[in-house]
C-alpha positions in Angstrom: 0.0 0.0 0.0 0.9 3.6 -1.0 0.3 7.2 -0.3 -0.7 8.7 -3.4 -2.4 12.4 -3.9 -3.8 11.6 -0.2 -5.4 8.7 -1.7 -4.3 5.0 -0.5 -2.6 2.7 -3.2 -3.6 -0.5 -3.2 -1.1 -3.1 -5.4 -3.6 -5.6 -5.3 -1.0 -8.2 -7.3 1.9 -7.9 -4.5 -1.1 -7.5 -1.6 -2.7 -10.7 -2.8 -1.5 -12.4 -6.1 -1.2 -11.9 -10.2 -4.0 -14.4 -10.6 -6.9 -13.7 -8.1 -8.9 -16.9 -7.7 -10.4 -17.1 -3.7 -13.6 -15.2 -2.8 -11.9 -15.1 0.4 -8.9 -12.9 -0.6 -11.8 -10.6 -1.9 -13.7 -9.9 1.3 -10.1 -10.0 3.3 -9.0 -7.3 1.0 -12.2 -5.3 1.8 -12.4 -5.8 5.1 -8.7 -4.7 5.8 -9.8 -1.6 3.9 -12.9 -0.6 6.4 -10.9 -1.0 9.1 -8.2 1.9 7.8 -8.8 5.5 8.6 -8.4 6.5 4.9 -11.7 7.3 2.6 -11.0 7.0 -0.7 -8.4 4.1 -2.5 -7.5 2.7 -5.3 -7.0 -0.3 -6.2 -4.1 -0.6 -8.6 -4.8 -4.4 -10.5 -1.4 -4.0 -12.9 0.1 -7.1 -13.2 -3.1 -9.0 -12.2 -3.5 -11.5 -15.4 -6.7 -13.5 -14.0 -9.0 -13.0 -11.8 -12.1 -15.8 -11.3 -15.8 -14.3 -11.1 -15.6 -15.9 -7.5 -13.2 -13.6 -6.3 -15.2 -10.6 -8.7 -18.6 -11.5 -7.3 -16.9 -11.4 -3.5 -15.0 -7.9 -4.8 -18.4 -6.3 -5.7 -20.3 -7.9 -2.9 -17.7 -6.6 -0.6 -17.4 -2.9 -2.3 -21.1 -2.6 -2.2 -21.1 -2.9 1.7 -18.4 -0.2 2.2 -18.6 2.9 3.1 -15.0 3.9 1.5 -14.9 5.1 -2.3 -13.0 2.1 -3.8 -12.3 2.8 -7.7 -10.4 0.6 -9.8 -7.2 1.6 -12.3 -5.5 -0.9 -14.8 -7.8 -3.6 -15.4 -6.0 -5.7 -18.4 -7.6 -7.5 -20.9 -7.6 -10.3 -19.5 -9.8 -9.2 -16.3 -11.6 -6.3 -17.5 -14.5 -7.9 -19.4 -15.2 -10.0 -15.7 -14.9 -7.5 -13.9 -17.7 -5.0 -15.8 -19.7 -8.0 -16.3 -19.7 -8.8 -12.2 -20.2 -5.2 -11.5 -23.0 -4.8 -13.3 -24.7 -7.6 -12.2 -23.9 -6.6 -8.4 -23.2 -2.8 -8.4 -26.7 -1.6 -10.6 
């Protein structure tokens, strides 16, 4: 995690893994979030080259729930179609 712009950073490949797979690792990575001070994060997902729609459906589930302002940057290829198709299932 990094200071950035007083938003928090959040390398979600080094604070979790390149290939997120374990609903669990979602709603830890949430949870750890609630319990900071900070309001607003981002959650940097460079590197990240899969990601299951386990661990996007827990994401959402978990970002819907929170009262922080979570946004998202570098989604690849790979886990961008996923992740819009879980958010717009869970977030709408």
């Amino acid at each position: 995690m990094s200071m950035g712009d007083s938003l928090l950073i959040i390398d979600i490949s080094a604070e979790i893994n390149k290939s997120l797979e374990l609903n669990t690792n979602a709603t830890n990575l949430i949870d750890k979030i609630n319990k900071l001070e900070d309001e607003e994060f981002i959650i940097d997902f460079k590197d990240v080259h899969f990601i299951s729609r386990t661990f996007a459906q827990a994401y959402y589930a978990s970002k819907k729930r929170s009262c922080k302002k979570i946004t998202e940057i570098n989604l690849s290829d790979d886990v961008k179609p996923m992740m819009e198709m879980v958010e717009k299932q869970l977030m709408h």
